[in-house]
C-alpha positions in Angstrom: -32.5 65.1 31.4 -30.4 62.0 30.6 -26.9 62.6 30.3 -24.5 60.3 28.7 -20.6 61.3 29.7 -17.5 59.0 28.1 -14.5 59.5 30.1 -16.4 59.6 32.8 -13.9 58.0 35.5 -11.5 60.8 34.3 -10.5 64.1 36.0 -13.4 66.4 33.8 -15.4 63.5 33.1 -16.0 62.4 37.0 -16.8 65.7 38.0 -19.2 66.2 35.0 -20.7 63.1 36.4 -21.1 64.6 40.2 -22.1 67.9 38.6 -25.3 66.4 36.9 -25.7 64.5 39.4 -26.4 67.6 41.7 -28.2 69.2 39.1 -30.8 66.2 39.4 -30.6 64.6 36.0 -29.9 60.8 35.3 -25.7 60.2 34.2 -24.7 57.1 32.4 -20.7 56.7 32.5 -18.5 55.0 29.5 -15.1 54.5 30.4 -12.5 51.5 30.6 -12.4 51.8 34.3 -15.4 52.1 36.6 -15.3 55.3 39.5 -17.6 54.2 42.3 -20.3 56.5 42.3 -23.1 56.2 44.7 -26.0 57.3 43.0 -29.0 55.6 42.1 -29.2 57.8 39.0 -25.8 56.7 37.6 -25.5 53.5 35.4 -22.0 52.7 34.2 -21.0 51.0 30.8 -17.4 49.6 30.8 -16.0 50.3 27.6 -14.7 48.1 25.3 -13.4 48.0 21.4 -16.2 48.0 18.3 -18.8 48.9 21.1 -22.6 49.7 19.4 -23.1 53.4 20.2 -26.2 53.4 18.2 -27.5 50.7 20.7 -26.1 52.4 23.5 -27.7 55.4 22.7 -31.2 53.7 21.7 -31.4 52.3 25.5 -30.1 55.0 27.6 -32.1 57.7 24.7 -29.3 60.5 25.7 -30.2 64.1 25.5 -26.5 65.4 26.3 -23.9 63.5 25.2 -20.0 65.2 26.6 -17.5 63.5 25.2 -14.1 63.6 27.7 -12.5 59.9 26.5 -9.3 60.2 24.8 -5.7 61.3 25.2 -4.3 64.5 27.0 -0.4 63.8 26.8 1.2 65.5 24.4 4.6 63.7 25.2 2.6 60.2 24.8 1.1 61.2 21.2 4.3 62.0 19.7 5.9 58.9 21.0 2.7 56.8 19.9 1.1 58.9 17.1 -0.9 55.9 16.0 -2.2 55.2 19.5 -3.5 59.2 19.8 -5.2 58.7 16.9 -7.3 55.9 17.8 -7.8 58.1 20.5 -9.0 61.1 19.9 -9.8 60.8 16.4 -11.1 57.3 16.0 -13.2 56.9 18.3 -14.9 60.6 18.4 -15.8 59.6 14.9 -17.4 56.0 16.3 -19.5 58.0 19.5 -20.5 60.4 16.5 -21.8 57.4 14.2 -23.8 55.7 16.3 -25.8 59.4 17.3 -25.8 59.7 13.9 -27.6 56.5 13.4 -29.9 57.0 16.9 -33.2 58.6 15.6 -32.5 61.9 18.1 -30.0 64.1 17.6 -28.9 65.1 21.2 -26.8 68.2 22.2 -23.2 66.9 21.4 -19.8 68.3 23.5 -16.3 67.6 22.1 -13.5 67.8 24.3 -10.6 69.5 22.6 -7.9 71.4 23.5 -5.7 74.6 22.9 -3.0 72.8 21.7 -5.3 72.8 17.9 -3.5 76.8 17.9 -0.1 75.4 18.1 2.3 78.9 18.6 -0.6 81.7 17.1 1.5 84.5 16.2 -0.3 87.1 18.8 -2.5 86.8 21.5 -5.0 86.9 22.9 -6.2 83.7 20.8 -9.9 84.1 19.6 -11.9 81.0 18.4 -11.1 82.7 15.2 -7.4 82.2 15.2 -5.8 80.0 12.8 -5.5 76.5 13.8 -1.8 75.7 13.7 -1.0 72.7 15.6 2.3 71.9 16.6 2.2 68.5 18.2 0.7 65.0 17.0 -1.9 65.6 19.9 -2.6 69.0 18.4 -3.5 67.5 14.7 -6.0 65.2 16.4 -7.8 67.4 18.5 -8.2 69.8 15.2 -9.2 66.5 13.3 -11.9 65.6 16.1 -13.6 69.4 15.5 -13.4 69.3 11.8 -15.5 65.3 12.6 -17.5 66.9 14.4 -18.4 70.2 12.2 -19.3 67.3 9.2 -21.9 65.6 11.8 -23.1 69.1 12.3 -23.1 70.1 9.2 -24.3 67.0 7.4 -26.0 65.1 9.7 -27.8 67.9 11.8 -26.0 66.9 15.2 -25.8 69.9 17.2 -22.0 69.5 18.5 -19.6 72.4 19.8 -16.2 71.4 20.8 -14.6 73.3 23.5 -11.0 74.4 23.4 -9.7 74.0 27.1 -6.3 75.7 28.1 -4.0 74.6 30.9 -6.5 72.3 33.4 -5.5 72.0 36.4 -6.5 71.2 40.2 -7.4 68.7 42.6 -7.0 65.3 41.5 -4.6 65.8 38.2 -1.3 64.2 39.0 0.5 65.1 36.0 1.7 68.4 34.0 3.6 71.6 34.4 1.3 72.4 37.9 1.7 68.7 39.4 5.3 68.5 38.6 6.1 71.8 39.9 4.6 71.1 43.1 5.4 68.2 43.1 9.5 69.3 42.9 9.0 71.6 46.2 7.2 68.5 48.4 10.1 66.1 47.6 12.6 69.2 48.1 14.6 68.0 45.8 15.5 68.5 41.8 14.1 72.2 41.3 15.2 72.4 37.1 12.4 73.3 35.0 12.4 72.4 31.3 12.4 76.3 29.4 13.2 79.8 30.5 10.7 80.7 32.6 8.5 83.1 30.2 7.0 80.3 28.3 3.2 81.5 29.3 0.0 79.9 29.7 -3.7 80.5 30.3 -4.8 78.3 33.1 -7.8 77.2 34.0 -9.2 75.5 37.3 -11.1 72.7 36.9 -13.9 73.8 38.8 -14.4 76.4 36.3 -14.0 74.0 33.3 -17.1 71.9 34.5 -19.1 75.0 35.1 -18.5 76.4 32.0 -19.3 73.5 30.1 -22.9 73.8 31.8 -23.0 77.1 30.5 -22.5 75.9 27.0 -24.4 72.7 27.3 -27.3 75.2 28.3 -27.3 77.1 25.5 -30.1 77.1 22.8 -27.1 78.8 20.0 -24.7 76.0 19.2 -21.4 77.5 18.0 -18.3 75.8 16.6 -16.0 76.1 19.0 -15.3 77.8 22.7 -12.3 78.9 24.4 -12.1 77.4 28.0 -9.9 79.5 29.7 -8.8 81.7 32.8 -8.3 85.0 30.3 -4.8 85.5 31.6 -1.2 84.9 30.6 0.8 83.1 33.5 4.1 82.6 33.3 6.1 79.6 34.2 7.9 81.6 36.5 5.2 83.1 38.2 3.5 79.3 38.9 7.1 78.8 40.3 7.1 82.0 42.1 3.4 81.7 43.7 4.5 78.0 45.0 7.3 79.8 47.1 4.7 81.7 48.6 2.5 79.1 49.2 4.5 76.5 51.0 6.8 79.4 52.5 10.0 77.9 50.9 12.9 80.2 49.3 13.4 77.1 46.5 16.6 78.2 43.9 14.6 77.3 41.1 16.9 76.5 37.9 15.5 77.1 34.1 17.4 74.4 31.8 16.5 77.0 28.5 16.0 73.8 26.7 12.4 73.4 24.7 10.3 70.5 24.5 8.9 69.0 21.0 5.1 70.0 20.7 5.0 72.2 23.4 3.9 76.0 22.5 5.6 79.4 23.5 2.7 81.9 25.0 -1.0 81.3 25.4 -3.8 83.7 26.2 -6.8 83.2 25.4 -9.8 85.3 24.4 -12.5 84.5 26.6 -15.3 86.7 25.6 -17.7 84.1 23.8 -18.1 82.1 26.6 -17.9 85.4 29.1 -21.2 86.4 27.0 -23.0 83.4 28.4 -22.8 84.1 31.8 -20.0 81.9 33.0 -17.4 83.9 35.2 -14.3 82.0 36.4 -13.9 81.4 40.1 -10.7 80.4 41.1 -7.5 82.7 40.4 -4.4 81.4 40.2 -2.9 81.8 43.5 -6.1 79.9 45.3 -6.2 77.1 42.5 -2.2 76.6 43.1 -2.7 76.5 46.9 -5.3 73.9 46.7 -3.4 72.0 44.6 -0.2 72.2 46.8 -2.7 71.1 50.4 -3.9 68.3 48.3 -0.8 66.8 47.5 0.9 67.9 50.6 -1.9 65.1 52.5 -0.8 62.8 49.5 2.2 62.2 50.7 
């Protein structure tokens, strides 16, 4: 199989590429920065602005396309709005336009996010639950699904766009894992922005590839699909469970303040991807300690 992954220098995107890899199956990679990769079966475009997808897609004749290129701040796309658009709107549309105009229609994975439920109003969140977002990121990842459900529905594209909750793991340097761990290696600032029980659903990443294998393999293309652990965390807890694993009594101070665009609880309904097979490895506690070891040797 020929597998065509943008983002592919990013943290999903890079392990989508060694994932493939494994599975024996040729990658191309699309991204503005090239991740060696030393494989003869990988070929790497560098991208660039107006690129020809349509061409692209005509010489490397894709039959997976994921697409992981975009933004994942939420602080940075409602400070630059315009520049979130552009993208994760803008340039979906432009991936979708040139398989639109490439005579096969190859199996076609979105990237999108939880953030598209903004604050649901109880959990756990279904792919059903109205999509509320709260955040300028949030609008753009729902504008990217309802792109890709008009390729679907119009131009026969079989695309699904999978919702991921809180990623985190090995290799992300940034968010509410990252920083908290981050806090107890420096041993030094231990404020956390909120009260503690704001809640989340994470997921390793680990588990995000393999799920997206699990969808990618699946002859029914659906909509949409939650990507997610299946459990409410608290902010506290990721706090309490990094005491634990670096064996520190840290005083950890909540400033009760809130943050623009970020959301109060998530949990998410896991079932429809459950259904096709995929099982979540990594709890909590392990993902955080691996997490904590590989920064520890960072520094």
């Amino acid at each position: 199989m020929n597998v065509f992954i943008t983002g592919s220098s990013g943290f999903i995107g890079s392990r989508l590429v060694q994932k493939y890899l494994d599975l024996s199956n040729n990658v191309t990679g699309y991204d503005v920065a090239e991740k060696s990769v030393n494989n003869p079966r990988f070929s790497f475009i560098k991208a660039f602005d107006n690129d020809d997808f349509s061409k692209i897609f005509g010489e490397y004749s894709p039959d997976l396309i994921i697409h992981c290129a975009g933004n994942a701040s939420v602080p940075r796309s409602m400070q630059y709005p315009h520049q979130d658009f552009r993208a994760n709107v803008d340039l979906l549309s432009c991936v979708l336009d040139g398989v639109r105009e490439y005579d096969l229609k190859p199996r076609f994975i979105n990237l999108s996010s939880a953030a598209v439920y903004g604050n649901p109003l109880s959990l756990p969140i279904t792919e059903d639950t109205a999509l509320e977002p709260i955040s300028t990121y949030g609008y753009h990842k729902k504008i990217g699904e309802q792109i890709c459900c008009m390729y679907k529905n119009i131009y026969g594209i079989p695309t699904s766009s999978v919702r991921i909750f809180s990623a985190y793991g090995v290799g992300l340097n940034r968010q509410v894992v990252w920083d908290l761990t981050q806090k107890v290696i420096d041993g030094k600032d231990y404020k956390i922005i909120g009260t503690g029980n704001e809640s989340r659903d994470f997921i390793y990443v680990d588990d995000i590839i393999d799920a997206i294998t699990y969808i990618a393999d699946d002859p029914k293309v659906e909509d949409s699909y939650n990507i997610a652990y299946g459990e409410e965390v608290s902010i506290a807890r990721i706090a309490r469970i990094l005491n634990d694993v670096s064996g520190k009594d840290i005083p950890w101070e909540f400033t009760q303040q809130t943050r623009a665009g970020d959301p109060i609880n998530w949990c998410a309904d896991v079932s429809k991807i459950r259904n096709l097979g995929f099982l979540p490895q990594i709890a909590i506690d392990q993902g955080i300690r691996n997490v904590y070891e590989w920064a520890k040797r960072l520094n």
